[in-house]
N, C-alpha and C positions, 0 to 999 in steps of 0.2 A: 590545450597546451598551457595558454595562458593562467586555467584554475590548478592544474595537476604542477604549474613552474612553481607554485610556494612548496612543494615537498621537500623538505628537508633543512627548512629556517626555526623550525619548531619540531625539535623531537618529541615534547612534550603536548602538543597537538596532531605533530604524527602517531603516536601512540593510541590520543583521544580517537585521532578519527577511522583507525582500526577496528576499534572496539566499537563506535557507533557503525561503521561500514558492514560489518558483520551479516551473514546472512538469518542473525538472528534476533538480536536486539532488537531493534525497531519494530522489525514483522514482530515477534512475540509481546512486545511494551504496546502493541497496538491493540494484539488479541487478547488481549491481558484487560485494557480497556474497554472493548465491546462487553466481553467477559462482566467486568463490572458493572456497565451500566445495565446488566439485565438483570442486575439484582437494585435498582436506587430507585427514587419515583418518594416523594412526599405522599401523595394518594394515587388509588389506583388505575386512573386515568393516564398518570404522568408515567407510572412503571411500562404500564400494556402501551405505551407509546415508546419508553427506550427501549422495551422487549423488541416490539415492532423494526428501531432502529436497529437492534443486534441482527435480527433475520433478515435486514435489506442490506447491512452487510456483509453477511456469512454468504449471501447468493450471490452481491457486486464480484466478490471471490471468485466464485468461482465461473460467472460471465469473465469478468477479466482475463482467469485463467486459463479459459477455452480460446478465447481472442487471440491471448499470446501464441498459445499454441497452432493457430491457424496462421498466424503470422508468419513462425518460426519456422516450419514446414514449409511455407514457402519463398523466404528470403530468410536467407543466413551471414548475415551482416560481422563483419571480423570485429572480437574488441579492439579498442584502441592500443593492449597492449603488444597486439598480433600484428596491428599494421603500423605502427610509431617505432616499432622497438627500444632501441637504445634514448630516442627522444623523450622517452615518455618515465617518468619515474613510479615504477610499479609498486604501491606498499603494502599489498594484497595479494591475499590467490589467485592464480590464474583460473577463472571462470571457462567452461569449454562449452556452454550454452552460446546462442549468437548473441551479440550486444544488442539487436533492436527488435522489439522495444524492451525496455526494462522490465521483467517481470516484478519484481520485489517493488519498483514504483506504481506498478498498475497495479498490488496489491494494498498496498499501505495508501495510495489514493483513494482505493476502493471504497478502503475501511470507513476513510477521515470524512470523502462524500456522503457516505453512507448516515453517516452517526451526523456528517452538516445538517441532512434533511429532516432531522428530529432535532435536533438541540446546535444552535449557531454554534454557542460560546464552546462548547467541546469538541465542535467541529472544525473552529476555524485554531484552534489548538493543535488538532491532528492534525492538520494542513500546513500547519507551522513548519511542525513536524518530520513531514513528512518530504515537508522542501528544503530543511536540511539535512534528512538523510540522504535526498538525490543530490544536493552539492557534496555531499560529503565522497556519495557513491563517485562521481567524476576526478574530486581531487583525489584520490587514491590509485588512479586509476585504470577501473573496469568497466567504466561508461565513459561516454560522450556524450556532452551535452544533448543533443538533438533523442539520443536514445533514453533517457529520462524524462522526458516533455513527450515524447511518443509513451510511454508508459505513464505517465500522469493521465495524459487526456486521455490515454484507455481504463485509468483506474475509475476516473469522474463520467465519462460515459456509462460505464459497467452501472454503476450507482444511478445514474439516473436511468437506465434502462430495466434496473432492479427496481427503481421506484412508478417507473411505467408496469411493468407487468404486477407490480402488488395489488396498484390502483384498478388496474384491468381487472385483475382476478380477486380483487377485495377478500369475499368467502374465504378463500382457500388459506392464504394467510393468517385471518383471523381463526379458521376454524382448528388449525395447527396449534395457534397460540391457547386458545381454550383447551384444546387438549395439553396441552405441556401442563396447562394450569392445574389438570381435571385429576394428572400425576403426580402433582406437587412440584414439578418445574419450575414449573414460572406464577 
């Protein structure tokens, strides 16, 4: 209540935070980045290492996304604009998925862990990122607090559980990545 009470002292940051709330901005400015960093690398140690990072996030993806969905199957948690009503000042669509945990958080953490375990500096950029699209996501809102901290820690779980199984299974990864190479991929 306290972050969603500044609605409507700023139209001109209600607007902003519309547009950054989106269920597309972020996620795709994020994809957009992995995206990127599979093509940079000064030599080819540094590339076959952000490659590496794109595929430990592409996977953090979609462990998170199975997570969620095991979640959500079985607790179906009301958004706050379901159970606040008139309290809560809605500046967004109404979302008909449950509010806990954030999917769209536990993706875009996914990502920003993902690419932290290869490169800090762009990681802890993403992670910036990606904590203020979950502030953003509550002041609008379509979350609660607690339901975006529940989707963070499954987005950075997913990632480090992406980066346990790469480690496990080394081969398989790398033998992937030689072939992208072997295509002209990567």
């Amino acid at each position: 209540m306290w972050i969603n009470g500044f609605v409507g002292t700023s139209p001109t940051f209600d607007h902003i935070a519309r547009i950054v709330a989106s269920d597309y901005l972020m996620p795709l400015a994020f994809s957009a980045v992995i995206f990127a960093i599979w093509f940079v690398g000064r030599n080819l140690a540094e590339r076959r290492r952000y490659q590496r990072g794109t595929l430990l996030a592409a996977t953090a993806i979609g462990i998170s996304n199975l997570i969620v969905d095991i979640i959500d199957s079985a607790y179906d948690r009301q958004r706050p604009f379901d159970e606040l009503g008139d309290s809560l000042q809605l500046i967004f669509y109404r979302s008909t998925d449950p509010s806990f945990p954030a999917n769209p958080m536990a993706v875009v953490f996914a990502i920003a862990m993902g690419v932290w375990l290869v490169d800090r500096r762009i990681g802890w950029t993403l992670m910036a990122g990606a904590a203020i699209y979950s502030v953003i996501r509550v002041y609008v809102g379509t979350f609660y607090p607690t339901d975006v901290i529940g989707g963070a820690v499954i987005g950075v779980i997913s990632a480090l559980i992406a980066w346990f199984l790469f480690e496990l299974l080394k081969p398989i990864p790398e033998l992937f990545l030689r072939l992208l190479r072997g295509i002209g991929i990567a």
